[in-house]
C-alpha positions, 0 to 999 in steps of 0.5 A: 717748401723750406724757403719762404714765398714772397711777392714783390709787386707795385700797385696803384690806389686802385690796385692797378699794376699794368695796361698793354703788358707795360708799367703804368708810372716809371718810379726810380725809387721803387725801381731801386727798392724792387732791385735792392729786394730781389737782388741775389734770390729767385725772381719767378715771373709770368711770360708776358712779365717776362716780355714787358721786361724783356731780358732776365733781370741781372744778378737774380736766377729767373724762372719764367711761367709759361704755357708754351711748352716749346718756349725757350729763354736764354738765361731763364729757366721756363716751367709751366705752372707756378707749382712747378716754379716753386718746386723748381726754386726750393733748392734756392738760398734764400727768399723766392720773390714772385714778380708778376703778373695779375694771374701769377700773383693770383695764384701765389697770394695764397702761398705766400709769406710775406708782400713787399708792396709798394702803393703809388698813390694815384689812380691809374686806367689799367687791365691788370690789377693785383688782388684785393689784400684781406686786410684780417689776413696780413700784418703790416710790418713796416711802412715808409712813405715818400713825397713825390720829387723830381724824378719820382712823380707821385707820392708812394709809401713802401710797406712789407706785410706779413701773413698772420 
């Protein structure tokens, strides 16, 4: 694979990403930051992901997982398994950014490159989680963090980790 792997993914203290096939905060901050990331490059995403967002995110080629072989989704391209998600994407410019969810990050954590995390710092009661990070595995390469505002209700720092 010639173009790099990356996750893209916001979680809470607890690892919580979702509850019900939705988000569990409205961040407009990480909102922008997930945009500016992943605008202009291959976003590959899980159906219910798909779901939650509900239309392919503009500016981006999509790839959506499925096992549903008969699934069809106008402006997306649907494989199903992540390998064929990746295989699919390698004639792609630039970075490939995996977007959820649990079980898709699952499957790329170990495939990947670099993490574009973004930590709210709350505790949030969820179904999905993202996988616990070995700490020994990744290199934090930046961290900003942020107080909590009027539109962004708790403090969140964003971090991009690269594997060593």
């Amino acid at each position: 694979m010639t173009n790099q792997l990356n996750i893209a993914v916001a979680v809470a203290d607890n690892f919580a990403i979702g509850r019900n096939n939705q988000l569990l905060w409205h961040m407009p901050a990480d909102l922008k930051f997930f945009k500016q990331t992943t605008s202009g490059h291959t976003v590959i995403m899980g159906r219910k992901t798909f779901d939650s967002v509900g239309k392919p995110l503009p500016n981006r080629r999509n790839i959506v997982v499925t096992r549903d072989a008969s699934l069809k989704i106008d402006g997306a391209e649907v494989v199903n398994s992540l390998d064929e998600a990746i295989k699919l994407s390698e004639d792609s410019d630039g970075p490939i950014f995996i977007i959820g969810g649990a079980e898709i990050y699952r499957q790329a954590l170990p495939k990947t490159d670099t993490i574009y995390l973004t930590t709210i710092h709350h505790t949030f009661d969820a179904d999905a989680f993202f996988p616990e990070i070995d700490r020994n595995e990744w290199e934090v390469i930046s961290s900003e963090s942020h107080q909590a505002d009027e539109k962004n209700k708790y403090d969140y720092t964003f971090k991009v980790l690269k594997r060593k």
